[in-house]
Each structure stands twice: as structure tokens, then as C-alpha cells.
KOLTORFI-706657 format. One record per residue (C-alpha): residue in one letter; y, z, x. Coordinates in steps of 0.5 Angstrom, whole numbers, plus 500, padded with zeros to 3 digits. Layout:
# KOLTORFI-706657
AYZX;...
END
This chain:
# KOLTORFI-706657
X376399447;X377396440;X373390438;X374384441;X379387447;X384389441;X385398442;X385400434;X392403433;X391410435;X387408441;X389411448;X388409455;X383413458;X385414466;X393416462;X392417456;X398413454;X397408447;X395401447;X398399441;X405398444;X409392445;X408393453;X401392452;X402386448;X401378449;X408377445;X412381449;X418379454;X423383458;X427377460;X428375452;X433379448;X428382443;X423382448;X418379443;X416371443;X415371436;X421369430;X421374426;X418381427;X421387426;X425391432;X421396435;X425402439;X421404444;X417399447;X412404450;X410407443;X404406439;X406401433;X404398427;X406391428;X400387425;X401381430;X400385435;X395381440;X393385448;X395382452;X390377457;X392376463;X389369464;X391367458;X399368460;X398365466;X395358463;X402359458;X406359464;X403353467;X403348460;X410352459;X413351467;X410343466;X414342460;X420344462;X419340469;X417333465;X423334460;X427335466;X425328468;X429325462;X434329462;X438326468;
END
């Protein structure tokens, strides 16, 4: 796969074939967001499932997401605190 764990544009799954230059695929993406991607700014992309060309594309990492969700959940839980 790419350099550094990023698939070239054109780059496809070897066990299914399927693109990995695609929002799924992506650190940003979340489908419990309305447009589906963390960062301001991007543009819409239909399919989700399809190859892309956003350049701010990142593979997703899984450690790296459950860290982020840890900092995230701490925040919020501190925040919280002040909030009563």
C-alpha cells in the first residue's frame, strides 16, 4: 500500500478490490456527523464508498482514533464538571 500507510489515488484492496482513496477509508470520516467529515471546509463528496481526490485525505488508524476518542470523552467529562 502507498508510502507511508497512504494508498495512492488509484489504489484498490487486494483481497476486494474495492478503492481505498475513499471517505470510509478516512481518519476524518464520521457517520454520526451530518456531512460525515471532521474537518470544516471540504468538499461534499456523494459517495462515500467511492474513489476521491480530496487532498486531505489521511488512512484511517485505528490506535490513533481510539486515543482521540479518549482525549475527546476526558474533555468532555471535565467540561462537564464546571457545567453544574
Amino acid at each position: 500500500m502507498g508510502y507511508g500507510a497512504q494508498p495512492r489515488l488509484r489504489e484498490v484492496c487486494e483481497g476486494c478490490g474495492k478503492t481505498l482513496h475513499c471517505c470510509q477509508n478516512c481518519h476524518h470520516f464520521d457517520h454520526d456527523i451530518s456531512r460525515e467529515c471532521t474537518l470544516k471546509g471540504t468538499q461534499w463528496i456523494g459517495s462515500r464508498d467511492a474513489q476521491n481526490y480530496c487532498e486531505d485525505f489521511e488512512m484511517t488508524d485505528s490506535v490513533r482514533k481510539e486515543k482521540e476518542e479518549k482525549v475527546s470523552k476526558a474533555q468532555s467529562a471535565f467540561q462537564s464538571l464546571w457545567e453544574k
